[in-house]
NUDO-897021 format. One record per residue (C-alpha): residue in one letter; x, y, z. Coordinates in steps of 0.05 Angstrom, whole numbers, padded with zeros to 5 digits, always signed. Each point is the difference from the previous one (the first is absolute). Layout:
REM NUDO-897021
AXYZ...
This chain:
REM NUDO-897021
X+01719-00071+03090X+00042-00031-00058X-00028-00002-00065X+00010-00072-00002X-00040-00008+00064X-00056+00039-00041X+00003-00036-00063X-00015-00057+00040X-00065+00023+00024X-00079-00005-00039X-00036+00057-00016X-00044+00004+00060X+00064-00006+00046X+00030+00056-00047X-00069+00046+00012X+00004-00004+00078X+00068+00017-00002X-00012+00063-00027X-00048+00018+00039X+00042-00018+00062X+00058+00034-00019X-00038+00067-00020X-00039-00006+00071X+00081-00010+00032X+00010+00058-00049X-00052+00047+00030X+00021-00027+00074X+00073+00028-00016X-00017+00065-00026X-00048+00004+00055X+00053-00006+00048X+00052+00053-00037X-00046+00051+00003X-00008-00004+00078X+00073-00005+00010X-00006-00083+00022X+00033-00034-00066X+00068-00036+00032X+00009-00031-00066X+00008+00050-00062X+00023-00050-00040X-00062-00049+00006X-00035+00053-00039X+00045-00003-00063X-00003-00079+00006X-00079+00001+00002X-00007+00043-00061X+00046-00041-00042X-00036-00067+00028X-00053+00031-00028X+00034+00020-00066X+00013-00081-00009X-00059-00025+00021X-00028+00051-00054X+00046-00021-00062X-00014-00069+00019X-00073+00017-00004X+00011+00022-00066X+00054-00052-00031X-00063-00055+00020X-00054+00045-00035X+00045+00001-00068X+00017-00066+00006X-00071-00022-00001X-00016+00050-00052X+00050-00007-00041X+00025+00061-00037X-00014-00027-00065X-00062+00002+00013X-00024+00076-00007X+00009-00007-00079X-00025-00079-00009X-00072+00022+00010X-00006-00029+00072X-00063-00018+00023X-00042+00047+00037X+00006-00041+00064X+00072+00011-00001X-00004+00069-00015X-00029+00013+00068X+00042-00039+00038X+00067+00038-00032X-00033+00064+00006X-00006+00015-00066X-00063+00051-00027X-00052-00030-00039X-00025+00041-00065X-00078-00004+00004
């Protein structure tokens, strides 16, 4: 998967990947360890599909948050959503 194929794709779309490619993830080091893996190399391209779909994950959640706005006194609404820790 090319990130530009990922970029491409909503959040949901993003989500399910992930899960498929960490289920294609356990399926491949499934088969390695009973000696039935004719592919080694499918597992290095799974992990670093995963690594993108992961940063992209993460690009969309700053963009939305905006860095800026840890120190402009976001709202607490938008605290949650970026993950930030509430004082209280």
């Amino acid at each position: 998967m090319k990130a530009q194929e990922i970029r491409a794709m909503t959040l949901d779309e993003l989500a399910q990947g992930l899960d498929d490619a960490y289920e294609e993830l356990f399926n491949l080091r499934f088969q390695f360890s009973t000696g039935r893996l004719e592919n080694f190399n499918r597992l290095t391209e799974v992990k670093r599909d995963i690594a993108r779909l992961k940063t992209i994950v993460r690009e969309r959640n700053w963009s939305r948050c905006g860095r800026k706005r840890r120190h402009e006194g976001a709202t607490e609404e938008a605290d949650g959503v970026c993950g930030e820790q509430q004082d209280g």
